[in-house]
C-alpha positions in Angstrom: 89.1 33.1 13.7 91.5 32.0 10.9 94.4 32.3 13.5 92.4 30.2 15.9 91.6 27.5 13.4 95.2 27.4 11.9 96.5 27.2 15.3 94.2 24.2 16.0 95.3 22.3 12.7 98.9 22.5 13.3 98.7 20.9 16.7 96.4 18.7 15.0 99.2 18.3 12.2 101.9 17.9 14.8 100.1 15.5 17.1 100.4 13.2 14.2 104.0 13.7 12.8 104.7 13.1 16.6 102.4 9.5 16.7 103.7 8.6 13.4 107.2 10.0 13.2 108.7 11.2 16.4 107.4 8.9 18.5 108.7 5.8 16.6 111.9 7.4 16.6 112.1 8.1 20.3 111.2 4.1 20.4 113.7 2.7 18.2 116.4 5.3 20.6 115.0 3.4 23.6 114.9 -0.2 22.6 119.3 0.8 22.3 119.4 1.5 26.0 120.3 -1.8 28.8 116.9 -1.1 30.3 113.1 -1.4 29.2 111.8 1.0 31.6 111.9 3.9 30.0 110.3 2.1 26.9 107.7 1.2 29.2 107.2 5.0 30.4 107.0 6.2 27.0 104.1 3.7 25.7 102.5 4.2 29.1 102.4 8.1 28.2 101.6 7.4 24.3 98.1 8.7 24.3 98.3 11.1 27.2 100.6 13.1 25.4 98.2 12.8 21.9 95.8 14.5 24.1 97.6 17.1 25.2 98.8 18.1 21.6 95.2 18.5 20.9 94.6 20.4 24.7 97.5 22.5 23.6 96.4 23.3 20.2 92.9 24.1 21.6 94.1 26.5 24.0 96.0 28.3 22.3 93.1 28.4 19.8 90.5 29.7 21.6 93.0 32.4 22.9 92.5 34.1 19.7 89.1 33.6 19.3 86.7 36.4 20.1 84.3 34.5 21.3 86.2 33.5 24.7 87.1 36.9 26.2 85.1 37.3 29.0 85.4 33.7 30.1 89.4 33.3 29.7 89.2 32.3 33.8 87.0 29.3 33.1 88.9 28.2 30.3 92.3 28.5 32.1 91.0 26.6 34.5 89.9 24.1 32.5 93.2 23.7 30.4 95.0 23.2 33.3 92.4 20.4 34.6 93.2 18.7 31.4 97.2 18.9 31.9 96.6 17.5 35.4 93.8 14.8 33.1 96.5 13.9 30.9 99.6 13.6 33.7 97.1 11.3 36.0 96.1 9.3 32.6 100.3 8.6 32.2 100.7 7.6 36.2 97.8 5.5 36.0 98.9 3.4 32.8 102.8 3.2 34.2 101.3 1.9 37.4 99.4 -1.2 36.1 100.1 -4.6 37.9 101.7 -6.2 34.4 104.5 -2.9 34.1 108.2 -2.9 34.9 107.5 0.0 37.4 107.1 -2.6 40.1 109.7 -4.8 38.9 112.8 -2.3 38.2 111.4 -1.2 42.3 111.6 -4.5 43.8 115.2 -5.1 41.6 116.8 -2.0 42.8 115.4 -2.3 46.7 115.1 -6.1 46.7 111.5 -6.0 47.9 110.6 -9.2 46.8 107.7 -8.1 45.7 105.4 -11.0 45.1 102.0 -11.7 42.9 100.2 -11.4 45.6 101.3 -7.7 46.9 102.0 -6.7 43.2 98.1 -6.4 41.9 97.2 -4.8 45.9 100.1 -2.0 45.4 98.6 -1.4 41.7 95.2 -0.6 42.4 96.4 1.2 45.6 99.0 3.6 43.9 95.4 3.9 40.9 93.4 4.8 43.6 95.9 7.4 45.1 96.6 8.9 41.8 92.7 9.4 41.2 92.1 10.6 44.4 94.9 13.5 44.3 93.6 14.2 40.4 90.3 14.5 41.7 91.5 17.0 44.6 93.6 19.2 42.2 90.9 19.8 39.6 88.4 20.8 42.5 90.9 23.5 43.5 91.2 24.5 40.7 87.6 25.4 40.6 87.9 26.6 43.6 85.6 23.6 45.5 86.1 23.3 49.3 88.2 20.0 49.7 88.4 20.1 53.2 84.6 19.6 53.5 84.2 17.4 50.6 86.7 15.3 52.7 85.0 16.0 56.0 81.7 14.5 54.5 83.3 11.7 52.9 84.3 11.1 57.1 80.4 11.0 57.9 79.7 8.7 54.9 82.4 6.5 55.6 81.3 6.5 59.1 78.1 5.4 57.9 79.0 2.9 55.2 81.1 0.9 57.5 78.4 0.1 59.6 76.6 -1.2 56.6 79.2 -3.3 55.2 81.0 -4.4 58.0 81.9 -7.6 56.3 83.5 -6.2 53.6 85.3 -4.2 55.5 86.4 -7.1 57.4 87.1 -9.0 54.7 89.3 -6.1 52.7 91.0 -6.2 56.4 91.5 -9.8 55.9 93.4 -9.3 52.8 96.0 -6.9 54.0 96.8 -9.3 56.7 97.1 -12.4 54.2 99.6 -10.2 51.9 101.6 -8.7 54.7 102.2 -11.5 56.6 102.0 -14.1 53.4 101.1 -17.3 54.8 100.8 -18.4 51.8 100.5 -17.3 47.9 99.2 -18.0 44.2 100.3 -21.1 43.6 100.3 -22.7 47.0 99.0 -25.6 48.1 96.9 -25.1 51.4 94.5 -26.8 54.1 92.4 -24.8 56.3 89.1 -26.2 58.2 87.0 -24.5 55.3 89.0 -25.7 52.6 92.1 -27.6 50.9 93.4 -27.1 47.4 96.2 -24.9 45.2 95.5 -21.0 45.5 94.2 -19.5 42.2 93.8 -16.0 43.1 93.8 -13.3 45.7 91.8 -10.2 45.7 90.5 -7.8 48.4 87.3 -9.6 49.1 88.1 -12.8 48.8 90.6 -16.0 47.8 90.1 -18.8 44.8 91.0 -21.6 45.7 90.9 -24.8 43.1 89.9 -27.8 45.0 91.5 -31.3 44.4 88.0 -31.6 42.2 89.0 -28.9 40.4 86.5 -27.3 42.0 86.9 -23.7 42.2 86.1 -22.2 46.0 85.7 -18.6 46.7 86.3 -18.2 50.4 86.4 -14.7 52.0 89.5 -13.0 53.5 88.2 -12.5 57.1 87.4 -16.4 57.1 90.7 -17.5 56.4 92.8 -15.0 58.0 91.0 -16.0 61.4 91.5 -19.9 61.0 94.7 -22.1 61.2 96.2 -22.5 58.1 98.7 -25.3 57.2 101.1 -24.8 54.0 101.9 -27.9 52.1 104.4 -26.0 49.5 106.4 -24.8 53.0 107.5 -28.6 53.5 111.1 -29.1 53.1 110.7 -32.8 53.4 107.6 -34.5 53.5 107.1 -37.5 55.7 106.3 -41.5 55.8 104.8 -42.6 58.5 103.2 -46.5 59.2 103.9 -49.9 60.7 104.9 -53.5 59.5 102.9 -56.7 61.5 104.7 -59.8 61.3 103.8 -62.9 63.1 104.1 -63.5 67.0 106.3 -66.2 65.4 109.1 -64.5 64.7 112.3 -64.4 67.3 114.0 -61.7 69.1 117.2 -62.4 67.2 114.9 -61.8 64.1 113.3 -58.9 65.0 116.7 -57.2 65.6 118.2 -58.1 62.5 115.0 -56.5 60.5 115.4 -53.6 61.9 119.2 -52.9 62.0 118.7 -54.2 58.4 115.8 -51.0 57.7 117.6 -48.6 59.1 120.6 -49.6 57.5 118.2 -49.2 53.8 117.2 -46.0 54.8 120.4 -44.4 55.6 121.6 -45.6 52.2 118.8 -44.2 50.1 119.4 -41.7 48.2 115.5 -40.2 48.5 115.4 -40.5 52.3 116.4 -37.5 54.3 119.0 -39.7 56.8 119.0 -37.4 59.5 115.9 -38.2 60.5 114.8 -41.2 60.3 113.2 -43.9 63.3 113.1 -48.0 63.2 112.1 -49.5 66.4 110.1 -52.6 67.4 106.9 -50.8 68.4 104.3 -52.6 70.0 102.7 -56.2 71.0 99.9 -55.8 68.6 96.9 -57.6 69.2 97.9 -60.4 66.0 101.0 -58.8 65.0 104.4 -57.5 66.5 104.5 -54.3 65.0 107.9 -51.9 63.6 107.3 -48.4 63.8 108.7 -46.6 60.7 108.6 -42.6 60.2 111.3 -41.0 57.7 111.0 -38.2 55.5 111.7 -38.0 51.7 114.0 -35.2 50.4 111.6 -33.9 47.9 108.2 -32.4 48.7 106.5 -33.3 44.9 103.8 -35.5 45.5 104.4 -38.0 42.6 108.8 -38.1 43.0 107.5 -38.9 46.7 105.3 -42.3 46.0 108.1 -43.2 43.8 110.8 -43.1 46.7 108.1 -45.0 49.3 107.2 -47.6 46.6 111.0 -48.5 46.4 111.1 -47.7 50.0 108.6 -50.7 50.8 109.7 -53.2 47.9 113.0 -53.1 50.1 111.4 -53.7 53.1 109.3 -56.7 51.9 113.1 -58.2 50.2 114.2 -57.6 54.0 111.8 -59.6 55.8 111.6 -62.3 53.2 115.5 -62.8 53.2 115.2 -62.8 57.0 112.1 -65.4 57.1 109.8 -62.9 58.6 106.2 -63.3 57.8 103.7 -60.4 57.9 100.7 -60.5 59.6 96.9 -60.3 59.4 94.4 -60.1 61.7 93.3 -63.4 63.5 91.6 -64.6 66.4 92.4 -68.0 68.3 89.1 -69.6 69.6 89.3 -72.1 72.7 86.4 -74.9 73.1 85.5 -76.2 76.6 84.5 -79.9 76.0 82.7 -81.3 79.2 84.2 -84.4 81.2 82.0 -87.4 79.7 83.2 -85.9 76.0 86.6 -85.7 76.9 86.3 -89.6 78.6 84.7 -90.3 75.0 87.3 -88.9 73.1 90.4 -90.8 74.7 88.4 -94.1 75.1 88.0 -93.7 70.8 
Protein backbone atom coordinates (compact mmCIF):
# COMPACT_ATOMS: atom_id res chain seq x y z
CA UNK A 1 0.00 0.00 0.00
CA UNK A 2 2.85 2.56 0.60
CA UNK A 3 4.33 1.63 -2.84
CA UNK A 4 0.91 2.22 -4.35
CA UNK A 5 0.34 5.57 -2.71
CA UNK A 6 3.99 6.84 -3.41
CA UNK A 7 3.62 5.74 -6.84
CA UNK A 8 0.35 7.76 -7.12
CA UNK A 9 1.98 11.11 -5.56
CA UNK A 10 4.77 11.17 -7.83
CA UNK A 11 2.65 11.10 -10.92
CA UNK A 12 0.73 13.44 -9.02
CA UNK A 13 4.07 15.46 -8.28
CA UNK A 14 5.11 15.10 -11.91
CA UNK A 15 1.83 16.02 -13.51
CA UNK A 16 2.53 19.39 -12.03
CA UNK A 17 6.26 20.04 -12.64
CA UNK A 18 5.08 19.09 -16.21
CA UNK A 19 1.90 21.87 -16.20
CA UNK A 20 4.03 24.27 -14.47
CA UNK A 21 7.53 23.67 -15.72
CA UNK A 22 7.85 21.50 -18.67
CA UNK A 23 5.17 22.45 -20.38
CA UNK A 24 5.98 26.23 -20.40
CA UNK A 25 9.17 25.27 -21.61
CA UNK A 26 8.10 23.13 -24.44
CA UNK A 27 5.86 26.57 -25.24
CA UNK A 28 8.44 29.12 -25.15
CA UNK A 29 10.59 26.21 -27.77
CA UNK A 30 7.55 26.41 -30.05
CA UNK A 31 6.68 30.06 -30.18
CA UNK A 32 10.82 29.99 -31.89
CA UNK A 33 9.57 27.77 -34.71
CA UNK A 34 8.02 29.72 -38.42
CA UNK A 35 4.76 27.92 -37.68
CA UNK A 36 2.01 28.04 -34.91
CA UNK A 37 0.68 24.65 -35.52
CA UNK A 38 2.47 22.78 -33.39
CA UNK A 39 1.74 25.42 -30.57
CA UNK A 40 -1.74 24.85 -31.41
CA UNK A 41 -1.31 20.88 -31.03
CA UNK A 42 0.33 21.19 -27.79
CA UNK A 43 -2.41 23.60 -25.98
CA UNK A 44 -5.01 21.45 -27.78
CA UNK A 45 -3.35 18.33 -25.88
CA UNK A 46 -2.66 20.48 -22.53
CA UNK A 47 -5.15 18.68 -20.36
CA UNK A 48 -5.39 15.38 -21.98
CA UNK A 49 -1.99 14.70 -21.25
CA UNK A 50 -2.72 16.10 -17.26
CA UNK A 51 -5.03 13.28 -17.22
CA UNK A 52 -3.08 10.74 -18.33
CA UNK A 53 -0.24 11.55 -15.76
CA UNK A 54 -2.83 10.97 -13.21
CA UNK A 55 -4.27 7.58 -15.49
CA UNK A 56 -0.62 6.58 -15.46
CA UNK A 57 0.13 7.12 -11.87
CA UNK A 58 -3.14 5.34 -10.96
CA UNK A 59 -2.33 2.34 -12.84
CA UNK A 60 0.63 1.71 -11.88
CA UNK A 61 -0.74 2.22 -8.38
CA UNK A 62 -3.27 -0.06 -8.13
CA UNK A 63 -0.78 -2.64 -9.68
CA UNK A 64 0.75 -2.87 -6.37
CA UNK A 65 -2.12 -2.80 -4.47
CA UNK A 66 -3.54 -6.06 -2.99
CA UNK A 67 -6.69 -5.21 -3.22
CA UNK A 68 -6.86 -5.44 -7.31
CA UNK A 69 -5.51 -8.97 -7.94
CA UNK A 70 -8.25 -10.81 -9.14
CA UNK A 71 -9.66 -8.00 -11.15
CA UNK A 72 -6.32 -6.84 -13.01
CA UNK A 73 -8.47 -7.77 -16.51
CA UNK A 74 -11.09 -5.13 -15.67
CA UNK A 75 -8.65 -2.67 -14.73
CA UNK A 76 -6.52 -3.13 -17.88
CA UNK A 77 -9.25 -2.71 -19.66
CA UNK A 78 -10.16 0.26 -18.25
CA UNK A 79 -6.67 1.98 -18.38
CA UNK A 80 -6.55 1.53 -21.72
CA UNK A 81 -10.22 3.01 -22.30
CA UNK A 82 -8.80 6.01 -20.57
CA UNK A 83 -5.54 6.27 -23.01
CA UNK A 84 -8.01 5.98 -25.98
CA UNK A 85 -10.34 8.91 -23.47
CA UNK A 86 -7.40 11.05 -23.27
CA UNK A 87 -6.10 10.65 -27.28
CA UNK A 88 -9.93 11.29 -28.47
CA UNK A 89 -10.12 14.41 -25.82
CA UNK A 90 -6.64 15.85 -27.86
CA UNK A 91 -8.25 15.11 -31.55
CA UNK A 92 -11.42 16.64 -30.53
CA UNK A 93 -9.85 20.04 -29.11
CA UNK A 94 -7.17 20.15 -32.36
CA UNK A 95 -10.20 19.76 -34.49
CA UNK A 96 -12.34 22.81 -33.38
CA UNK A 97 -13.69 25.18 -36.17
CA UNK A 98 -11.47 28.30 -34.62
CA UNK A 99 -7.79 25.96 -34.91
CA UNK A 100 -5.10 26.22 -37.43
CA UNK A 101 -5.72 22.49 -38.24
CA UNK A 102 -8.06 23.59 -40.98
CA UNK A 103 -6.04 26.46 -41.99
CA UNK A 104 -2.39 25.00 -42.30
CA UNK A 105 -4.79 22.08 -44.57
CA UNK A 106 -6.39 24.40 -46.85
CA UNK A 107 -2.73 26.42 -47.10
CA UNK A 108 -0.78 23.38 -47.93
CA UNK A 109 -3.64 21.86 -50.48
CA UNK A 110 -5.19 25.12 -51.48
CA UNK A 111 -8.74 23.94 -50.53
CA UNK A 112 -10.14 27.12 -50.09
CA UNK A 113 -11.70 26.18 -47.44
CA UNK A 114 -14.47 28.67 -46.58
CA UNK A 115 -16.56 29.74 -43.23
CA UNK A 116 -19.11 28.02 -44.45
CA UNK A 117 -17.48 24.37 -45.02
CA UNK A 118 -15.03 25.14 -42.05
CA UNK A 119 -17.64 24.81 -38.92
CA UNK A 120 -19.49 21.54 -41.16
CA UNK A 121 -15.92 19.72 -41.45
CA UNK A 122 -15.39 20.51 -37.51
CA UNK A 123 -18.34 18.90 -36.09
CA UNK A 124 -18.02 16.16 -38.72
CA UNK A 125 -14.29 15.11 -38.07
CA UNK A 126 -16.01 15.62 -33.71
CA UNK A 127 -18.47 13.39 -34.58
CA UNK A 128 -16.08 10.80 -36.29
CA UNK A 129 -13.57 10.99 -33.58
CA UNK A 130 -16.45 10.10 -30.94
CA UNK A 131 -17.92 7.60 -32.84
CA UNK A 132 -14.55 5.48 -33.40
CA UNK A 133 -13.72 6.31 -29.36
CA UNK A 134 -16.93 4.98 -28.67
CA UNK A 135 -16.29 1.72 -30.91
CA UNK A 136 -12.73 1.14 -29.36
CA UNK A 137 -13.76 1.25 -25.71
CA UNK A 138 -16.72 -1.24 -26.44
CA UNK A 139 -14.10 -3.67 -27.81
CA UNK A 140 -12.36 -3.35 -25.39
CA UNK A 141 -15.02 -4.68 -23.25
CA UNK A 142 -15.63 -7.01 -25.38
CA UNK A 143 -19.33 -5.42 -26.62
CA UNK A 144 -20.66 -6.77 -30.05
CA UNK A 145 -20.16 -3.63 -32.41
CA UNK A 146 -21.42 -5.12 -35.25
CA UNK A 147 -24.85 -5.42 -33.72
CA UNK A 148 -24.78 -2.29 -31.81
CA UNK A 149 -24.30 -0.97 -35.38
CA UNK A 150 -26.84 -3.16 -36.98
CA UNK A 151 -29.54 -1.76 -34.48
CA UNK A 152 -28.45 1.65 -34.84
CA UNK A 153 -29.53 0.58 -38.94
CA UNK A 154 -33.24 -0.29 -37.63
CA UNK A 155 -33.38 2.90 -35.47
CA UNK A 156 -32.11 5.03 -38.10
CA UNK A 157 -34.53 3.36 -40.34
CA UNK A 158 -37.07 4.36 -38.11
CA UNK A 159 -36.06 7.91 -37.11
CA UNK A 160 -35.95 8.99 -40.56
CA UNK A 161 -39.32 8.47 -41.13
CA UNK A 162 -40.08 10.57 -38.13
CA UNK A 163 -38.05 13.42 -38.99
CA UNK A 164 -38.01 13.56 -42.47
CA UNK A 165 -37.66 17.27 -42.52
CA UNK A 166 -34.77 17.43 -40.71
CA UNK A 167 -33.35 15.08 -42.59
CA UNK A 168 -34.18 17.04 -45.57
CA UNK A 169 -33.12 20.02 -44.32
CA UNK A 170 -29.43 18.56 -42.95
CA UNK A 171 -29.55 17.37 -46.82
CA UNK A 172 -30.18 20.88 -47.71
CA UNK A 173 -27.10 22.06 -46.09
CA UNK A 174 -24.67 19.76 -47.71
CA UNK A 175 -25.90 20.92 -50.95
CA UNK A 176 -25.63 24.80 -50.01
CA UNK A 177 -21.87 24.22 -48.79
CA UNK A 178 -20.84 21.96 -51.68
CA UNK A 179 -22.00 23.76 -54.33
CA UNK A 180 -21.79 27.42 -52.36
CA UNK A 181 -24.17 29.55 -54.01
CA UNK A 182 -23.65 31.77 -51.76
CA UNK A 183 -21.86 32.32 -48.13
CA UNK A 184 -21.66 34.38 -44.75
CA UNK A 185 -21.56 37.51 -45.67
CA UNK A 186 -23.50 37.55 -48.86
CA UNK A 187 -26.04 39.45 -49.94
CA UNK A 188 -29.02 37.33 -51.38
CA UNK A 189 -32.75 37.31 -52.81
CA UNK A 190 -34.74 34.21 -52.94
CA UNK A 191 -38.78 34.16 -53.19
CA UNK A 192 -38.80 33.57 -49.25
CA UNK A 193 -36.37 36.15 -48.43
CA UNK A 194 -33.73 39.03 -49.23
CA UNK A 195 -31.02 40.21 -46.94
CA UNK A 196 -26.99 39.64 -45.97
CA UNK A 197 -26.32 35.87 -44.71
CA UNK A 198 -25.58 35.72 -40.87
CA UNK A 199 -25.12 32.13 -40.43
CA UNK A 200 -25.22 28.66 -41.75
CA UNK A 201 -25.80 25.60 -39.79
CA UNK A 202 -27.21 22.10 -40.59
CA UNK A 203 -30.85 22.87 -40.03
CA UNK A 204 -31.20 26.06 -41.19
CA UNK A 205 -29.71 29.75 -42.60
CA UNK A 206 -29.85 33.38 -40.66
CA UNK A 207 -30.42 35.69 -42.73
CA UNK A 208 -30.52 39.56 -41.52
CA UNK A 209 -33.18 41.30 -43.41
CA UNK A 210 -32.81 44.90 -44.69
CA UNK A 211 -34.93 45.56 -41.24
CA UNK A 212 -32.45 44.07 -39.53
CA UNK A 213 -34.69 41.53 -39.07
CA UNK A 214 -33.19 38.34 -38.38
CA UNK A 215 -34.92 35.34 -40.57
CA UNK A 216 -34.26 31.70 -39.95
CA UNK A 217 -35.22 29.92 -43.11
CA UNK A 218 -34.58 26.12 -43.45
CA UNK A 219 -31.98 24.45 -45.68
CA UNK A 220 -34.41 22.26 -47.80
CA UNK A 221 -36.43 25.67 -48.51
CA UNK A 222 -33.75 27.46 -49.97
CA UNK A 223 -31.75 24.82 -51.60
CA UNK A 224 -35.05 24.02 -53.73
CA UNK A 225 -35.78 27.72 -54.76
CA UNK A 226 -33.96 30.12 -57.28
CA UNK A 227 -31.50 32.08 -55.65
CA UNK A 228 -29.96 35.29 -56.97
CA UNK A 229 -26.45 36.62 -55.53
CA UNK A 230 -26.07 40.24 -55.33
CA UNK A 231 -22.23 40.07 -53.90
CA UNK A 232 -21.55 37.87 -57.48
CA UNK A 233 -22.18 41.16 -59.52
CA UNK A 234 -19.15 42.32 -61.23
CA UNK A 235 -20.88 45.47 -62.26
CA UNK A 236 -24.12 46.48 -61.27
CA UNK A 237 -26.51 48.12 -63.72
CA UNK A 238 -28.61 51.53 -64.53
CA UNK A 239 -31.34 51.15 -66.22
CA UNK A 240 -34.32 54.07 -67.13
CA UNK A 241 -35.52 56.62 -69.70
CA UNK A 242 -35.45 60.51 -70.27
CA UNK A 243 -39.04 62.16 -71.75
CA UNK A 244 -38.48 65.32 -73.45
CA UNK A 245 -41.06 67.21 -75.28
CA UNK A 246 -42.59 66.17 -78.81
CA UNK A 247 -41.02 69.63 -79.43
CA UNK A 248 -37.79 68.77 -79.85
CA UNK A 249 -36.16 68.05 -83.56
CA UNK A 250 -34.54 65.18 -85.08
CA UNK A 251 -31.30 67.08 -85.36
CA UNK A 252 -31.77 67.53 -81.53
CA UNK A 253 -32.50 64.32 -80.58
CA UNK A 254 -29.31 63.10 -82.32
CA UNK A 255 -27.05 65.42 -80.84
CA UNK A 256 -28.33 64.38 -77.20
CA UNK A 257 -27.62 61.17 -77.65
CA UNK A 258 -24.18 61.12 -79.53
CA UNK A 259 -23.53 63.72 -76.65
CA UNK A 260 -24.60 60.77 -73.72
CA UNK A 261 -22.85 58.23 -75.10
CA UNK A 262 -20.04 60.35 -75.58
CA UNK A 263 -20.37 61.16 -71.25
CA UNK A 264 -20.58 57.72 -70.66
CA UNK A 265 -17.64 56.45 -72.50
CA UNK A 266 -15.65 59.17 -70.68
CA UNK A 267 -16.62 58.39 -67.12
CA UNK A 268 -14.44 56.98 -65.20
CA UNK A 269 -17.40 54.90 -63.02
CA UNK A 270 -19.12 53.56 -66.03
CA UNK A 271 -18.06 50.17 -67.30
CA UNK A 272 -17.72 51.53 -71.39
CA UNK A 273 -17.99 48.38 -72.83
CA UNK A 274 -21.30 48.08 -72.34
CA UNK A 275 -23.14 50.76 -72.46
CA UNK A 276 -26.74 51.58 -74.81
CA UNK A 277 -28.13 55.30 -75.85
CA UNK A 278 -30.79 55.14 -78.37
CA UNK A 279 -34.02 57.20 -79.08
CA UNK A 280 -36.46 54.62 -77.67
CA UNK A 281 -39.94 55.21 -78.17
CA UNK A 282 -42.93 57.68 -79.15
CA UNK A 283 -44.22 57.91 -75.72
CA UNK A 284 -47.60 58.81 -75.15
CA UNK A 285 -46.45 62.83 -73.93
CA UNK A 286 -42.83 62.31 -74.19
CA UNK A 287 -40.13 61.00 -76.80
CA UNK A 288 -38.27 58.82 -74.72
CA UNK A 289 -34.03 57.79 -74.61
CA UNK A 290 -33.44 54.54 -73.48
CA UNK A 291 -30.33 54.42 -71.22
CA UNK A 292 -28.86 51.04 -69.61
CA UNK A 293 -24.96 51.07 -68.50
CA UNK A 294 -23.31 49.45 -65.75
CA UNK A 295 -21.14 50.95 -62.99
CA UNK A 296 -17.67 49.39 -62.35
CA UNK A 297 -18.19 48.94 -58.67
CA UNK A 298 -20.89 46.73 -57.15
CA UNK A 299 -21.09 48.89 -53.43
CA UNK A 300 -24.37 50.18 -53.22
CA UNK A 301 -23.44 53.70 -51.86
CA UNK A 302 -20.01 54.26 -54.52
CA UNK A 303 -22.90 53.24 -57.05
CA UNK A 304 -25.64 56.22 -56.27
CA UNK A 305 -22.65 58.41 -56.31
CA UNK A 306 -21.51 57.53 -59.97
CA UNK A 307 -25.53 57.70 -61.22
CA UNK A 308 -26.09 61.05 -59.34
CA UNK A 309 -23.09 62.48 -61.43
CA UNK A 310 -24.23 60.35 -64.14
CA UNK A 311 -27.71 62.28 -64.36
CA UNK A 312 -26.46 65.85 -63.25
CA UNK A 313 -24.55 65.40 -66.82
CA UNK A 314 -27.37 64.40 -68.47
CA UNK A 315 -29.65 67.23 -67.33
CA UNK A 316 -26.26 69.88 -68.41
CA UNK A 317 -26.67 67.92 -71.82
CA UNK A 318 -30.18 68.59 -72.58
CA UNK A 319 -30.21 72.07 -71.18
CA UNK A 320 -27.03 73.18 -73.35
CA UNK A 321 -28.86 71.49 -76.30
CA UNK A 322 -32.41 73.30 -75.53
CA UNK A 323 -34.11 70.05 -74.76
CA UNK A 324 -37.01 70.19 -72.44
CA UNK A 325 -38.15 67.15 -70.35
CA UNK A 326 -41.45 66.01 -70.23
CA UNK A 327 -44.43 65.35 -68.07
CA UNK A 328 -47.48 63.83 -68.59
CA UNK A 329 -50.26 65.82 -70.43
CA UNK A 330 -53.27 65.40 -72.26
CA UNK A 331 -54.58 67.74 -75.12
CA UNK A 332 -58.41 68.18 -74.95
CA UNK A 333 -60.45 69.06 -78.27
CA UNK A 334 -64.00 70.92 -77.95
CA UNK A 335 -66.58 70.51 -80.64
CA UNK A 336 -68.49 73.92 -80.75
CA UNK A 337 -71.81 73.51 -82.79
CA UNK A 338 -72.49 75.65 -86.04
CA UNK A 339 -74.69 78.68 -84.58
CA UNK A 340 -71.63 79.08 -81.83
CA UNK A 341 -69.15 79.05 -84.24
CA UNK A 342 -71.42 81.75 -86.61
CA UNK A 343 -71.50 83.66 -83.08
CA UNK A 344 -68.07 83.58 -82.48
CA UNK A 345 -66.77 85.15 -85.90
CA UNK A 346 -69.72 87.57 -86.17
CA UNK A 347 -68.13 89.01 -82.39
Amino acid sequence: MGISVGILLLFLILRKLFTKYIFHLIMKISRRTPTEFFTHILLSFEKPIRWLFVSIGLYLAIIYSPFFTERMEVVNEIYRSAIVVVISWGLYNLTGSSSLFFNKVNTRFDLQIDDILVPFLSKLLRFVIVALSFSIIAQEFDYDVNGFVAGLGLGGLAFALAAKDTIGNFLGGIVIITEKPFTIGDWIKAPSVEGVVEDITFRSTKIRTFAQALVTVPNMTLANEPITNWTKMGKRQINFKIGVTYHTTPQQMKVCVKRIEHMLDDHDGIDDESYQVSFDTFGASSLDILINCFTKTTIYGEHLKIKQDMNLRIMSILEEEGVEFAFPSQTLYIERSMEEEKQRQYS
